[in-house]
C-alpha positions in Angstrom: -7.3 43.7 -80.4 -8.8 40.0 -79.6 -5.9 39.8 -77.8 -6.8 42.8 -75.0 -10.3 42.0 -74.8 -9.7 38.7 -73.7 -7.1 40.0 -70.7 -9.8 42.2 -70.0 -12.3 39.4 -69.9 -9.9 37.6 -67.9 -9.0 40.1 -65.0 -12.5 40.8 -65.1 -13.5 37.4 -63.9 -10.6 37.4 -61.6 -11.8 40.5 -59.8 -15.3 38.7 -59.4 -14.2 35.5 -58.5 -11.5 36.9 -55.6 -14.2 39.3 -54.2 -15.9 37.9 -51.1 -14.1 34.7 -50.8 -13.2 35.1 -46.9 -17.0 35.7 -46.1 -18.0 32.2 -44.7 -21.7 33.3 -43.6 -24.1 36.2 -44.2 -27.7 35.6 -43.0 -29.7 38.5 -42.5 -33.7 38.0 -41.7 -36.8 39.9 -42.0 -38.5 41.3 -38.9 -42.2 41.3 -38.8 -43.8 44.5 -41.2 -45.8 45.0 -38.2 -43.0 45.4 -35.2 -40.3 43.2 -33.6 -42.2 42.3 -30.6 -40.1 41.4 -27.9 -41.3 37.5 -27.6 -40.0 36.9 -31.3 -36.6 35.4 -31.6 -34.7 35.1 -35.0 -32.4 32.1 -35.6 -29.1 32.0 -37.7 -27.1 28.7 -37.5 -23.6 28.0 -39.2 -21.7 24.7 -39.5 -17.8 25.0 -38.1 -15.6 22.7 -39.4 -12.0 25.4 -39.0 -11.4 25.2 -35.4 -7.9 27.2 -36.6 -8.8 30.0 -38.0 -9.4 33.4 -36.6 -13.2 35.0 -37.7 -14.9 38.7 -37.7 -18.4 39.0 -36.6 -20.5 41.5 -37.5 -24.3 42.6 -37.2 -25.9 43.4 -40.4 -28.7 45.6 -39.4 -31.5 47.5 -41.6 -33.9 50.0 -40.3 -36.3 52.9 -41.6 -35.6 56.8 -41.0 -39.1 55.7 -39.1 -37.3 54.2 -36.2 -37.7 56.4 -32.9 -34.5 55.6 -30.8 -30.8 56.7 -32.0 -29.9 52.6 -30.8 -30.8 50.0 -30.6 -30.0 47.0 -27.9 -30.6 43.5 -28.7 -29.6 39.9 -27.4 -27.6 36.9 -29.2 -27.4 33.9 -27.3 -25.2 31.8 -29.0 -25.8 27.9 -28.8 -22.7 25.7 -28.8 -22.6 21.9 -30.4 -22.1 21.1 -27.2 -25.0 22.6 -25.4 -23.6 25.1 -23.6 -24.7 29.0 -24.3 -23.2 32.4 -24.3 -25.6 35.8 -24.1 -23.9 38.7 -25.5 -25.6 42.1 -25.1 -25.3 44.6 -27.8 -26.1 48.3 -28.2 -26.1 49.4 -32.2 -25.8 53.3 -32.1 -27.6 54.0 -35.5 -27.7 58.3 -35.2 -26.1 60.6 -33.7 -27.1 63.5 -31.7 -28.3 65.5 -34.4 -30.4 63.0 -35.2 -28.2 62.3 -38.5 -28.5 58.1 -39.4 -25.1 56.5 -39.6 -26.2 53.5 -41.9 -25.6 53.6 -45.8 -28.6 54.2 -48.4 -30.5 56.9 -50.1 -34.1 57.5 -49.1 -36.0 55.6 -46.0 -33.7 53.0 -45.7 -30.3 52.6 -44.0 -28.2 49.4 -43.8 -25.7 48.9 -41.2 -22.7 46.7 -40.5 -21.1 46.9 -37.2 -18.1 44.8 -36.0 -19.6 42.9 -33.4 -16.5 40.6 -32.1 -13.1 40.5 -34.1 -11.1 37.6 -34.0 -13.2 35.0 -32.6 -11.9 31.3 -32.4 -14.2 28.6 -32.6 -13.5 26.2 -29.6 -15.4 23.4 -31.5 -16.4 21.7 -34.9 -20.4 21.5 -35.5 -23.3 23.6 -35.4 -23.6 27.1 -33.8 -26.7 28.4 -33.5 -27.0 32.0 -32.9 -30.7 33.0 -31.4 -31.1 37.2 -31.8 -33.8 39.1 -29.8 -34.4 42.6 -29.1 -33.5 44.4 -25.4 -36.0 47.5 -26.1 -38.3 48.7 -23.5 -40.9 48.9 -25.8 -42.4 45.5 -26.1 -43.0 46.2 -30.1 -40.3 47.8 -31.5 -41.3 49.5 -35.1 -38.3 50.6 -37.6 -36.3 48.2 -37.7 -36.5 45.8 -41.2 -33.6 43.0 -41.0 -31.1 41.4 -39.0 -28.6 39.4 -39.7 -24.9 38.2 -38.7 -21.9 38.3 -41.0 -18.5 35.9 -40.1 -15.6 36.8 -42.2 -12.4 34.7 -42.3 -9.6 36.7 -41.0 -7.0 37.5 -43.9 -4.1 36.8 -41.4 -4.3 33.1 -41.1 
């Protein structure tokens, strides 16, 4: 009986140990309570030292059953150790027609992740930063809680 509690012990610490090992960076930050004015930048930076390696981005994105729009565009202009910068434009459909929210969670809240650029290489070792603003008419957007990027290790390398 000692015996099987310990191998269940043991595959349960194997199971937490193994889970999430291939996530290399998940940042999300909060947006103001009163609106994401359009001036207000948020700033994730990560540290590459796997210049080999293949990686998943994703947007991790939280917003209220308040928000007005079905989407949401924002900006990420991506800083290179080097200097140089890259603006991506995104659009984050987060309803559908019906008006029926696409994110997970129960009551007011929904959290999304969306697949933002798969297999990514990083061209060079050092620090990324990665500068998010919204692309909303509306110079103060309400709704939306937290954003955040995700980089996952692809499984393949």
């Amino acid at each position: 009986m000692k015996i099987i509690r310990i191998l269940y012990l043991f595959i349960i610490i194997l199971i937490i140990t193994s889970c999430g090992k291939d996530v290399v960076m998940d940042e999300s930050l909060d947006v103001n309570d009163s609106g994401w004015n359009i001036n207000d930048k948020l700033n994730i930076s990560y540290t590459v030292t796997d210049t080999l390696s293949s990686y998943n981005f994703y947007i991790n994105l939280r917003n209220t059953t308040d928000y007005k729009y079905s989407n949401f565009f924002f900006f990420i202009n991506t800083t290179f150790p080097n200097g140089k910068i890259a603006r991506d434009t995104l659009e984050c459909m987060l309803a559908n027609q019906e008006g029926k929210w696409f994110g997970k969670g129960n009551g007011k809240l929904k959290d999304n992740r969306i697949l933002f650029k798969p297999h990514v290489l990083f061209p060079m070792k050092g620090t990324y930063k990665f500068t998010i603003e919204h692309g909303m008419r509306d110079l103060n957007i309400a709704g939306i809680k937290n954003i955040g990027l995700r980089i996952v290790k692809n499984k393949s390398n």
